[in-house]
N, C-alpha and C positions, 0 to 999 in steps of 0.2 A: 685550531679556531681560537685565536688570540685577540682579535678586536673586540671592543665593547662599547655599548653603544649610550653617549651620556645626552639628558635631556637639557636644553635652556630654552629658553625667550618663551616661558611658559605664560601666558594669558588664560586668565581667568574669565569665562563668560558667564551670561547668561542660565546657559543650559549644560555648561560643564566647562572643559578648560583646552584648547591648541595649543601645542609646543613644536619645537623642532627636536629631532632627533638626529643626532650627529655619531657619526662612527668614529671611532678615535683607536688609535695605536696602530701596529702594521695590520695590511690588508689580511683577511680572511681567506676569500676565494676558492671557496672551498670546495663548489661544483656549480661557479659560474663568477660575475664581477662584484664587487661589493658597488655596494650600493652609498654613496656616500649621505644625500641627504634625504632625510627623511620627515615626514610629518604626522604627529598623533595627534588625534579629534577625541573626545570624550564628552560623551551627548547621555546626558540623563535623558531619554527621548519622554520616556511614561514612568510609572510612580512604579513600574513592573518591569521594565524594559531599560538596559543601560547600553551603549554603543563605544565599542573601543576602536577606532579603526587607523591602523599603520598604514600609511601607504609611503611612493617613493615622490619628494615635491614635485619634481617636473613630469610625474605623472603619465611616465613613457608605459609603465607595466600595464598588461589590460586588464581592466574590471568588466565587471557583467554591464553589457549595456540597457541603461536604463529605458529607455523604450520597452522594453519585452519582460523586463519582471518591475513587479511591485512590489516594490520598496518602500517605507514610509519618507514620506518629505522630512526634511531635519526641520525642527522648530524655529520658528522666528520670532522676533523680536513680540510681535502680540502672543505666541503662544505661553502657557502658563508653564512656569518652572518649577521642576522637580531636585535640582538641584544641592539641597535641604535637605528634604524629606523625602527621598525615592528609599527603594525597598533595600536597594545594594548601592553600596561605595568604593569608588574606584581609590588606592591606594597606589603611591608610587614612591621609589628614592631615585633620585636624579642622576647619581652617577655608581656604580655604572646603574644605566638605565633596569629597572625591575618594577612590575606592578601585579597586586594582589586587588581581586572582588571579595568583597566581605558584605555581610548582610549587618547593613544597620542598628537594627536591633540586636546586634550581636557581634560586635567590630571586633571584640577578643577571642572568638571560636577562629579552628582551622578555616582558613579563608575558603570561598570556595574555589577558588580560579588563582595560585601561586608561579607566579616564574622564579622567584627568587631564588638565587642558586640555594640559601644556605635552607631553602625549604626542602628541596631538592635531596634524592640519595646523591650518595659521594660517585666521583666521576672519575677516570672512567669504568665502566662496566665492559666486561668481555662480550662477544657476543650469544645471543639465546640459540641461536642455531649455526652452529662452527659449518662450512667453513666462511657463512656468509656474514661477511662485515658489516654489511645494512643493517645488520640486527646488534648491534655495538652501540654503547654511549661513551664519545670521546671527551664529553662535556654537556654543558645546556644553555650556552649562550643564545642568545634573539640574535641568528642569522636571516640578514635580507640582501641578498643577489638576485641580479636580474632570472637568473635560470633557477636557485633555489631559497626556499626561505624554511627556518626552522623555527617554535617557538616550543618550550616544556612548560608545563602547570606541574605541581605535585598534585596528588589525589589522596585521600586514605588507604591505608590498606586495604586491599581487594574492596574496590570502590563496586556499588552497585551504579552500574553502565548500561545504559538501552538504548539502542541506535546506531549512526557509523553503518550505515548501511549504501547500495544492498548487499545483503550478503543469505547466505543459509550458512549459521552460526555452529558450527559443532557443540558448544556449549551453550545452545539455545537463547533465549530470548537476550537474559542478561548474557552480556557481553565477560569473557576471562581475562578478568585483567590480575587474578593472580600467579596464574599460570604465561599469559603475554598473549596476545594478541596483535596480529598486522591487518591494519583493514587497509588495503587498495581502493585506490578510487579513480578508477578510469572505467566506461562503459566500455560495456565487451558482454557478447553473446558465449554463453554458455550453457549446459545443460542441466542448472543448478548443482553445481559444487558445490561441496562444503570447503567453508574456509577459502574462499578467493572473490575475486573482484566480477561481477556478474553487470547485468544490465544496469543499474540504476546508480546515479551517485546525489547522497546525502550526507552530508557535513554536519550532521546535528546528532548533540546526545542527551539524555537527563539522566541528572544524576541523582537519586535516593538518598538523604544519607542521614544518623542520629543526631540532630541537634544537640548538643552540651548543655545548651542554657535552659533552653525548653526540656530536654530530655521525649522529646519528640521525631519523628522520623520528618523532613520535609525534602522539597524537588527545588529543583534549579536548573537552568537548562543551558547550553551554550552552542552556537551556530556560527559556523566560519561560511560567510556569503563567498564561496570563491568558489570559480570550475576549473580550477587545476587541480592538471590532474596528482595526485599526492599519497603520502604515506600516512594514517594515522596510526600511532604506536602506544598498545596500551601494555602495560608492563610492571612489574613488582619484581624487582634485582633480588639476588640471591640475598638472605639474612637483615633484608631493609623493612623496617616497619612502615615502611613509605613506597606508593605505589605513584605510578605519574602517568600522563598524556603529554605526546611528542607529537606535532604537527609537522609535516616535512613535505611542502608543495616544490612545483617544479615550474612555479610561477604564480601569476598574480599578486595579490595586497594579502593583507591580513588583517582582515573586514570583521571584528569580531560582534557578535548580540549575545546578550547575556541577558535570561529569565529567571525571574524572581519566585516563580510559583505563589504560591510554597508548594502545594500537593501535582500531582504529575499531570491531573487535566488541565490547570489551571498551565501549567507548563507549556504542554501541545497549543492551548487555545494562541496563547503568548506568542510562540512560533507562528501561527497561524496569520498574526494581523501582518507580521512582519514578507511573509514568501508569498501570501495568498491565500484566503479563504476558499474551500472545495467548493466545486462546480455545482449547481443545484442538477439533482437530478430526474427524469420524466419516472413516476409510477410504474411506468412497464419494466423502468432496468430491474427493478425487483423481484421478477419472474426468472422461471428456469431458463436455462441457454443449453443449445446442442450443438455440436460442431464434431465435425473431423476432416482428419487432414485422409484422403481416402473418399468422400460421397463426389466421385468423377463424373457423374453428370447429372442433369437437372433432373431425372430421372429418378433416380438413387439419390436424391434431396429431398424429392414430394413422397419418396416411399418411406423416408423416416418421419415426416410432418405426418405422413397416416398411419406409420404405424406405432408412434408414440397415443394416437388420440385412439388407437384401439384398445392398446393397453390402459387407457386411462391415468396413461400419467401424463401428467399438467405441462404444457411446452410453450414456452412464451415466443421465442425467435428461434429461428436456427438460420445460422452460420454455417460460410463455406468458405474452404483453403482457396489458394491456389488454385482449384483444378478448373474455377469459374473462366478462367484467362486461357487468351490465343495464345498459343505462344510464349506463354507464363509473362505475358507485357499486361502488368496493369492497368488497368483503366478500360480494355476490351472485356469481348466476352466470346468463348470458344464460341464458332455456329452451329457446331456439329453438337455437341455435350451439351450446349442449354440456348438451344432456337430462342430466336427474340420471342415471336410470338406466344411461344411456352413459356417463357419466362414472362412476359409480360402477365398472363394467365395467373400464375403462379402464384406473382405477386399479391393481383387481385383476390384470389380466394386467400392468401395469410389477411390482408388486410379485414376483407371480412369476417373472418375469424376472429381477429383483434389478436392476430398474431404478428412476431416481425422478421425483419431479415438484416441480416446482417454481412458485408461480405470482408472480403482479406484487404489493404492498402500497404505499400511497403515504402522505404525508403531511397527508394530508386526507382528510376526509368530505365529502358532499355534505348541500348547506342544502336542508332538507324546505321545501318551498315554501307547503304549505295542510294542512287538517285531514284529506284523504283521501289526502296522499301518506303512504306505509307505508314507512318506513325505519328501521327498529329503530335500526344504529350512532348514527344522530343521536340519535334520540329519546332512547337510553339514557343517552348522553356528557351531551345537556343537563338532562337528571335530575339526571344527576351530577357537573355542574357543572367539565367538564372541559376544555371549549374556550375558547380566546385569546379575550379582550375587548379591544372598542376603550377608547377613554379614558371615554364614557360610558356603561360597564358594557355596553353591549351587543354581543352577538356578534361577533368580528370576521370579516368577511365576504370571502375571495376568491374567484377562480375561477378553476381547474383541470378538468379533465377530464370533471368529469361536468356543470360549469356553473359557478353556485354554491358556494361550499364553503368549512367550517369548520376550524379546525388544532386537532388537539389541543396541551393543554398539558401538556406530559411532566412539569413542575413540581408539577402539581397531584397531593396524596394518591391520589386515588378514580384516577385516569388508568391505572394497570397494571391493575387490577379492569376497567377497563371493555375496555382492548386483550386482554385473555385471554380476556374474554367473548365480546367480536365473533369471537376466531379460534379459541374451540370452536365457536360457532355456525356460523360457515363450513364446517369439519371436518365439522358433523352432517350439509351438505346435500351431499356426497359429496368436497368436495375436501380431498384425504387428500396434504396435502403431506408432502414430504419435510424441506424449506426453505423459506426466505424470499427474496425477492428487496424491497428498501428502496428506493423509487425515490421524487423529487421532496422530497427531506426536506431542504433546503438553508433552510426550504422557500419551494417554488416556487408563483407564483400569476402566473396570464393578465392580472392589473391590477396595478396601480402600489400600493403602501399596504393598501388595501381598495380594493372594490368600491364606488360607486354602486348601492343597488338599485336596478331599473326593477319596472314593474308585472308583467312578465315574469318571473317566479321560477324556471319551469321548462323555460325555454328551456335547452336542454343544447346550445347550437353552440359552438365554439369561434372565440374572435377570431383563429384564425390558418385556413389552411387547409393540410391537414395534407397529409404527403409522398404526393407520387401519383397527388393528389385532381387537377383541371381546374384549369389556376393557380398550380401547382406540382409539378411533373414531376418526377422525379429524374434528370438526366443529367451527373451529375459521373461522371465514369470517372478512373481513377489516370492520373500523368503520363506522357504519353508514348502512351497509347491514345487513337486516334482514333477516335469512335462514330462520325462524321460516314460515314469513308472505311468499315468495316468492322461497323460494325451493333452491339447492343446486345448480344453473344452473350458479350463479355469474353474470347472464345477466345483461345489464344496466336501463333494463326495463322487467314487468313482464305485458302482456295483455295489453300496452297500460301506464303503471304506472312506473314511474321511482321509483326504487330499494333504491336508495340511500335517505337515511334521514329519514325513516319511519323504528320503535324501533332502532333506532341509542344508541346504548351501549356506545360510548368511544368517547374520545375526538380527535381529528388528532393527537396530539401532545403526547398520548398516547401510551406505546406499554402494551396491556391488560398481565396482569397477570406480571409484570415487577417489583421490587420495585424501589422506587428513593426516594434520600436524601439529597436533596438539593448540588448535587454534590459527594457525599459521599457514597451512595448506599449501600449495601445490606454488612453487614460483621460480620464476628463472629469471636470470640476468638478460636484462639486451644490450645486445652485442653487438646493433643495426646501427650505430652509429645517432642512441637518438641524446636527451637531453642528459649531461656529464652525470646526474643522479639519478639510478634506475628505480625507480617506483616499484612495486610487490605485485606489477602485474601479472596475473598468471600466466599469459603467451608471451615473457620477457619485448619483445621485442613491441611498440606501442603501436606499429602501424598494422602488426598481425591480426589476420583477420578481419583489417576493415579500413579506412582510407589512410593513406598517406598523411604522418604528422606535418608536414612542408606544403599539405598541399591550401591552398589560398581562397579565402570567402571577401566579400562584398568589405570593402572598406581595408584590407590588407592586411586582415586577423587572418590569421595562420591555425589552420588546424589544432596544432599542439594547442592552442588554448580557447577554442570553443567545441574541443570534440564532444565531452560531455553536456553540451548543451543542443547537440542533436536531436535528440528524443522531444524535448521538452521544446524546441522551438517548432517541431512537426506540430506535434498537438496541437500547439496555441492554432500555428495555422489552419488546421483543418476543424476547429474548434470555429474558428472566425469564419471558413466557409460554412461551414454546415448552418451559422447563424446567417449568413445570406443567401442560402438555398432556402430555408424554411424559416423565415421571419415571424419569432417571438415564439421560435419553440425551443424548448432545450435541447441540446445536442448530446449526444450519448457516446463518447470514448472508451476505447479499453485499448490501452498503448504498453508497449515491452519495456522502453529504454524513458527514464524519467529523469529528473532534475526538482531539485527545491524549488516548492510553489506549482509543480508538474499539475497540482490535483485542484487548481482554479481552472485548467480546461480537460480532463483526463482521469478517466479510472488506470488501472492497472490489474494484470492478473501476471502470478507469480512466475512464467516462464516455463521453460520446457521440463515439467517435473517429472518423476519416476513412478512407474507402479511401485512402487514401496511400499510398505508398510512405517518405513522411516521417514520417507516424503509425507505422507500421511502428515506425523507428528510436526515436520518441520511447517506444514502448512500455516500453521496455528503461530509460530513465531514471523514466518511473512506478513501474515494480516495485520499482526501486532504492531511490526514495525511502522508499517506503511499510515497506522493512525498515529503515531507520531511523526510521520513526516506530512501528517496534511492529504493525504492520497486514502484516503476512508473507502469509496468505491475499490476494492480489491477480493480477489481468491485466487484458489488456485483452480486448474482444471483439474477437476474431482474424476476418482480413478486412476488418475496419472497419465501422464502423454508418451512419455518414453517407454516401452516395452508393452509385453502383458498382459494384463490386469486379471484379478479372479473375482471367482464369485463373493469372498467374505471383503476382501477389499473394496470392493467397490460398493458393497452393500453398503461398510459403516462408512464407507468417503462421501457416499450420499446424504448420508446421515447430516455429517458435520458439517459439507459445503453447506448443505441448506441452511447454517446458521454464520454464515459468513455473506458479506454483504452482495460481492461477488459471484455466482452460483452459476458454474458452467462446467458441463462434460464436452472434454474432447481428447482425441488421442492418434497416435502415429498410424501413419496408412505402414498397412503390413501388419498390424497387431490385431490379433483376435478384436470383432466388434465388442464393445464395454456401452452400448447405448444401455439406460435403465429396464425395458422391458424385455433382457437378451436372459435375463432368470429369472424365475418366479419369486425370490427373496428379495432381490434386488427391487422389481418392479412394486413389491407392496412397501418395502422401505422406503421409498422412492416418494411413493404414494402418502404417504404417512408423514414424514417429515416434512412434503411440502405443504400439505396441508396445513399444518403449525406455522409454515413460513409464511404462506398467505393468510392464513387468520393474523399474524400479528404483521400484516402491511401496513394498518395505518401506523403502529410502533415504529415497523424500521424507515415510516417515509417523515414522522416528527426525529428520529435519530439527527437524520440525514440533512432534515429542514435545520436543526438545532448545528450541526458541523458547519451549514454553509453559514449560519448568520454568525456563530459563537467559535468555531475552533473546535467544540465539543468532539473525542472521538466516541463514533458511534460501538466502536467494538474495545472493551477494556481490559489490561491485564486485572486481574483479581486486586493487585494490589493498590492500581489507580483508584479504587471505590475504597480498597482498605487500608488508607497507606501504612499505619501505627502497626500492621501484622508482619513482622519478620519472616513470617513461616511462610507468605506468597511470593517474596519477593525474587526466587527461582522457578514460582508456578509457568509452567506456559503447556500445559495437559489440562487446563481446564479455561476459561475464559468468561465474557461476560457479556449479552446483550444489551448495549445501554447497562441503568444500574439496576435492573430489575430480573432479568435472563439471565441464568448460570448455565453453562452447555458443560457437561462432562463426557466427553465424547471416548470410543472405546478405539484406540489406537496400535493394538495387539490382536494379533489371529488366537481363535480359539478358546476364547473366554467366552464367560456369562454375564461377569460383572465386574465392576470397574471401580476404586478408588478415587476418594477427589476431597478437597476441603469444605466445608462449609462457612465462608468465613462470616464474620461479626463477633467470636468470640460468646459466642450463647446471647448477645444483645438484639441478633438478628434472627428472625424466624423465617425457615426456610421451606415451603409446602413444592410437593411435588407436582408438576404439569398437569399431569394424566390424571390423577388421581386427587389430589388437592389435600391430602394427608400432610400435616407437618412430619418435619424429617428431625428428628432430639438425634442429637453425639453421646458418645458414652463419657467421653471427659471434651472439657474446656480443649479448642485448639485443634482436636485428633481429627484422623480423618473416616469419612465415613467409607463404606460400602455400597454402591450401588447397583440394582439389579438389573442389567444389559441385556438379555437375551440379543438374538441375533433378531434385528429388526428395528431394536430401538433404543434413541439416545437419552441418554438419561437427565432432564431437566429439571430447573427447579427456579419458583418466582419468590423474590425477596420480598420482606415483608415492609410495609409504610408506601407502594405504590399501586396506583392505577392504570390500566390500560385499556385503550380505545380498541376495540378488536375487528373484524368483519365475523359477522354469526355463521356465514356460509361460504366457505372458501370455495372458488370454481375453479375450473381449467384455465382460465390466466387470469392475470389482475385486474383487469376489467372486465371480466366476471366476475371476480370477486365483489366489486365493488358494488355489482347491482345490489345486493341484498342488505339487510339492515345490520347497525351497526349491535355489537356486544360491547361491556365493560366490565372488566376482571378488576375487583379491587380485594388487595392482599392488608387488610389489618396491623398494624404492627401490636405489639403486648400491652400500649396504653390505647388502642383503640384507632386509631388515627394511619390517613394514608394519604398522597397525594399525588399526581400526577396530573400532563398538559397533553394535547394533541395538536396536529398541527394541519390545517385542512385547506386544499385549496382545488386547483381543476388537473391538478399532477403533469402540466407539460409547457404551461408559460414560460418563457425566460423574462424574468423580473431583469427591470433596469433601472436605470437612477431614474430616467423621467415618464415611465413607463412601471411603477412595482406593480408585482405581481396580486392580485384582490386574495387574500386568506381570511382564516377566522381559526383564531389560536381558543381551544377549548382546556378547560380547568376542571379540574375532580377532586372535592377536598372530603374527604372522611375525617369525621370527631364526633364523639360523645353522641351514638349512632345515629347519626346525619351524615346521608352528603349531598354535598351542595354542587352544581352543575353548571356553569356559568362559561361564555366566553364571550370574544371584542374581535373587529374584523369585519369587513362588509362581503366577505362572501358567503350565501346561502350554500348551503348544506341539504342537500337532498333527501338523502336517507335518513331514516330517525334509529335513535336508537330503541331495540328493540329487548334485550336482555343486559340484565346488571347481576355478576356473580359478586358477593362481600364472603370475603376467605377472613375467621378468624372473628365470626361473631360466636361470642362464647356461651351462651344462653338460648335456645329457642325464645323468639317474638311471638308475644300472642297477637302482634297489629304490625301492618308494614303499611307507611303511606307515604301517596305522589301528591305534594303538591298540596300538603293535611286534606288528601279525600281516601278516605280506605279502600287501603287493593284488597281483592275478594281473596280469598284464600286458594283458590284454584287456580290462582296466578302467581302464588308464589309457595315455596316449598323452603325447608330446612331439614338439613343430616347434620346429625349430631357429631358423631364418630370422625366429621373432618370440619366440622365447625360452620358450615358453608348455608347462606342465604343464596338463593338463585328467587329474584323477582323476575319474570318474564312477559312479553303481551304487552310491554309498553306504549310504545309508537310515540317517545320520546322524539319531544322537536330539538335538535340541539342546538336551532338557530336562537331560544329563548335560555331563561334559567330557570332550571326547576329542581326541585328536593325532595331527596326519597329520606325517609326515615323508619326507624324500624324500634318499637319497643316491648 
């Protein structure tokens, strides 16, 4: 790699400065053409927000088409310039070409963002994993070829990294970049590895790091807008004080964004204006979800809606696989397994209930085989000219589930006409969804590229044999239960004998049958003849498992470079139908396969997870991620999908999902049922935690309001709220609800009680859920102990906030809602607390000329008053009806609404946990009023 690439005809604008970029000395060529002329843009876009973007001038290479992501408009001449005074400054030397971000206030610290070689460890390096040369640095020149482009920053030493996703990290949340890491970034179905390239691809990291000047910790963020597919390399060479990031796509620009933060919400928010603010979401997604791949007919669907409401645990929707389909062809429905009639039935009583349903949608149709097969979705799509072509115009051909089968092409014009068509016609033959469930959109096919046809068209078998089936059994149990000694029952105890530890096979930290690589995981070379530099996919070859890289979309983009943008162009689409099936109501997604900005139309839930006990733990690092990538609606399927499950795993998986925003049971047909009422442990944990999750509904639906308007993530690492504490910045076994909710969740078989931090450094006062005791450390920093019995997770509310609650949680959210509201306010040490809610009719979609009618409420605690006020023209029904104040230090001999004396038999005080509970209010909250207390 001998060329290098020098900058002139550099112009200075407005909003930052245009140059050309010219390659000079012999060609490169190094796994495709050099590229000879080039163009950099440098846009101070915001006073937070700085834009580098390389591309090639005649602008043959493809970039994301702007129709389908938001993008910010570049500034013009009226916009105001940041140019001066923005947060970071672009740095460059013209020959050879090199440019460093540095932060303003700070132009002498380590830059944050360096190509420069002499920043750079010395080159070359051997590679990290013999005998593969991929993992080699022959140098760190800015290569740009049509088929590959490289770009290196230095880093600090073991840089703290979070993002580069998706993935399930062997080194959890922060990213190894002292040990090295390969993040892949090509969509592809798998069954949560560790360390490989899974459904979803996001190009964004923040980075933590100790300011010099400040001697403060702060964030910064950086995002490569491009869907190629690519290598990112994070790594620290042997004996180098210097750690670095290696970009190496296999096309596109090099579209860089760069956030200023400083602290990591402020980061995420950043990201946010730039890919897409999250979808608002309807009140009900907040409710439990049930689902399995196994309830085969409509039968065995109505008998878990009743016999969850026997048990009395709370069931918002249930979901149904696959089994609802003829023929496994979407958009049908078997006649035999769920009669229209019945189902239409069906629907009717969920509805009155104020329950929902939800069914399976994939990314494919099925190929009509002859002139007497009758399947509208095909026949309509190829009317209208809407499915993936191979290279000789004709159909591209894979198979999936129902055989055979076509991928739409979300590219093409006519494609949302024809996706709103199939899912009113669905609608009309009785299934009256609530939502969508996006499965297989990565997307996914049973052959290699395409299909071979055979004479055979309508053979609908699958080349696999499915979980269950003779040939493939499910007998994975979690680690440490032995099926052998105590039978398939999952129970916690067998006769008297606890289950767990006796032939215990695997470690927790384990997911059986998984490889792992020290970060690096499981990768093979292709060999398929595809683009000259093979990417760290796990199935080596890029067309394995799902369509053909050559094969041809609307406008003459080629596979290779809109694969990863599958996933996230279904959404949008079915996002946009569902807004013209039900006009002005929100739309409710849970999609597999994602893209940057996926989560302005799309939740996500983590994929095909494991009973583990270590999928457990990894759960907690998915969710994390996915609020930095803008996709906050996320979980995983609690219990685990693949294998198993038992009784203590599932118990505490209940537990935790319920503090995860996404909150669904589902799992493999062929595995022991895992529904919450199948043990009496489970069903009262079950019962208990969601109770806590429906009382604090209006909390997580003001989260949720705050993500769509602000970026805000609603679920935080410990360290977003703390960023100055060293000691979180590895946490990912404890987490945070908004900045108020501490979840220490118990992620080991067999215990009582569980470790976790309490952070603030003693500045912060930490009172327990349940009990409202403050929680004291033995020293500054350490961690505590917490008491877990089997049953319950161990919480705690920070002190200085308020919360808007529901006083009586019922069996779904709107029950909840009937009853009067409560307010928890937590004290902090000088007396004072604050917090907002955010209220509205939980299912409008707000638009620009159309916003949704809310009323943002305010709770300010000082100098023992607080004051209640809020703005907004929507009425508020319910009043509030209790105010708990955690953290008055004195018994009151007067407590007054409004300066008129409440009577004393309406308000109490316990000393021992500091706690005022006023009650009997029938507070209007559409007025302001003041409680005070002396």
């Amino acid at each position: 790699m001998s060329r290098v690439a020098q900058l002139d005809s550099v112009q200075e604008t407005q909003h930052g400065l245009v140059a050309r970029l010219n390659l000079a000395g012999l060609p490169c060529n190094a796994f495709g053409n050099d590229i000879q002329n080039l163009t950099i843009e440098v846009t101070y876009e915001t006073r937070s927000r700085l834009h580098v973007n390389i591309f090639d001038s005649l602008a043959h290479q493809f970039t994301l088409p702007m129709a389908y992501f938001d993008r910010p408009a570049a500034p013009d001449a009226n916009s105001p310039s940041y140019a001066a005074n923005a947060d970071l400054q672009f740095n460059y030397e013209a020959s050879p070409f090199a440019f460093w971000i540095t932060r303003r206030s700070d132009s002498d610290s380590v830059p944050l963002f360096d190509t420069r070689i002499t920043s750079l460890p010395p080159a070359p390096i051997p590679a990290y994993l013999s005998p593969d040369r991929r993992t080699a640095f022959d140098g760190f020149p800015l290569v740009f070829e049509d088929s590959y482009l490289q770009l290196t920053s230095a880093l600090p030493f073991d840089a703290n990294i979070y993002g580069l996703g998706e993935v399930v990290a062997s080194s959890g949340f922060r990213r190894d970049v002292r040990n090295g890491t390969i993040q892949a970034l090509w969509a592809r179905d798998e069954a949560t590895p560790t360390d490989e390239n899974i459904y979803g691809v996001h190009p964004v990291y923040l980075e933590h790091r100790l300011d010099s000047l400040s001697n403060r910790f702060l964030s910064h963020g950086v995002f490569l807008s491009s869907a190629a597919g690519s290598d990112i390399i994070l790594a620290t060479p042997p004996d180098s004080k210097t750690s670095l990031i290696q970009y190496r796509t296999i096309g596109g620009t090099l579209d860089l964004y760069f956030f200023s933060g400083p602290d990591p919400n402020s980061v995420i928010e950043q990201y946010g204006r730039v890919v897409g603010l999250p979808a608002r979401q309807p009140n009900w997604a907040f409710g439990f979800h049930l689902c399995r791949w196994g309830y085969t007919t409509l039968a065995e669907t109505r008998k878990q809606v009743n016999a969850m409401r026997a048990a009395d645990v709370p069931l918002e929707s249930i979901w149904n696989d696959l089994e609802i389909y003829h023929d496994y062809r979407d958009f049908t429905v078997d006649p035999v397994a769920f009669p229209e009639n019945d189902l239409r039935r069906f629907m009717e009583d969920l509805n009155a209930n104020a329950q929902h349903y939800i069914p399976i949608v994939h990314g494919s149709v099925a190929l009509v085989a002859n002139a007497t097969d009758v399947y509208d979705p095909f026949t309509r799509g190829d009317e209208l000219g809407i499915f993936i072509r191979s290279q000789g115009a004709s159909l591209l051909v894979g198979q999936v589930w129902p055989g055979y089968s076509v991928f739409p092409d979300w590219l093409s014009p006519n494609v949302e006409l024809w996706w709103t068509e199939a899912l009113r016609n669905w609608s009309a033959i009785g299934v009256a969804f609530s939502g969508l469930w996006l499965d297989m959109n990565e997307p996914r096919s049973f052959c290699d590229g395409s299909c071979a046809l055979n004479s055979d068209q309508v053979n609908t078998s699958f080349p696999i044999i499915l979980p269950g089936e003779p040939g493939n059994p499910v007998v994975d149990f979690p680690e440490g239960y032995d099926a052998i000694t105590f039978g398939s029952s999952g129970n916690i105890t067998a006769n008297g004998v606890l289950t767990y530890g006796s032939g215990a096979h695997a470690r927790v930290n384990d997911v059986t049958g998984r490889d792992s690589n020290a970060g690096f995981g499981k990768h093979v070379v292709d060999t398929a003849g595809g683009p000259p530099y093979a990417i760290h996919n796990a199935l080596g070859d890029l067309s394995a498992q799902t369509i053909a890289t050559t094969a041809i979309h609307y406008g003459g983009h080629i596979e290779l470079n809109v694969h990863n943008l599958f996933g996230h162009l279904m959404s949008r689409a079915t996002n946009l139908a569902l807004r013209q099936l039900r006009p002005g109501k929100r739309p409710f997604l849970i999609g597999r396969s994602t893209f940057a900005g996926s989560g302005k139309w799309t939740g996500h839930w983590l994929g095909d997870n494991w009973s583990k006990w270590s999928s457990l733990h990894h759960s907690i690092q998915g969710v994390l991620q996915f609020q930095l990538y803008q996709i906050p609606m996320v979980g995983a399927d609690a219990c685990g999908f693949v294998g198993n499950t038992d009784e203590e795993l599932c118990n505490r998986w209940m537990q935790l999902a319920a503090f995860t925003p996404f909150f669904r049971n589902h799992n493999i047909r062929g595995a022991i049922p895992q529904e919450p009422y199948r043990w009496d442990s489970v069903r009262d944990a079950s019962r208990a935690a969601i109770s806590v999750r429906y009382a604090l509904l209006p909390y997580w639906y003001t989260l949720f309001a705050n993500a769509s308007f602000y970026g805000t993530p609603p679920i935080r690492a410990l360290f977003f709220e703390f960023p100055q504490e060293p000691d979180l910045l590895h946490v990912d076994r404890q987490f945070l609800v908004g900045s108020d909710i501490l979840v220490t969740p118990v992620l080991t078989p067999n215990v009582s009680s569980v470790s976790g931090f309490l952070p603030g450094r003693g500045k912060v006062i930490w009172r327990d859920w349940y009990s409202h005791a403050a929680v004291t450390l033995p020293t500054i920093g350490s961690t505590a102990e917490f008491d877990a019995p089997l049953g319950r997770i161990p919480l705690h509310v920070r002190s200085g906030g308020a919360l808007l609650l529901h006083s009586q949680p019922g069996y779904t959210t709107s029950a909840s809602a009937l009853g009067p509201y409560a307010l928890l306010v937590s004290l902090d040490a000088g007396g004072d607390a604050y917090g907002t809610a955010h209220v509205d009719d939980g299912e409008t979609m707000p638009s620009q000329d159309s916003p949704a009618v809310n009323r943002t409420l305010a709770f300010h605690a000082r100098s023992q008053r607080l004051e209640l006020s809020g703005d907004g023209g929507f009425r508020i029904v319910r009043r509030l009806d209790i105010i708990t104040i955690l953290g008055v230090d004195q018994a009151p001999n007067q407590v007054l609404i409004n300066g008129t004396d409440v009577p004393l038999r309406r308000w109490n005080y316990t000393p021992d946990v500091q706690r005022l509970v006023v009650s009997d209010l029938r507070i209007d909250l559409n007025g302001e009023s003041t409680v005070s207390w002396s």
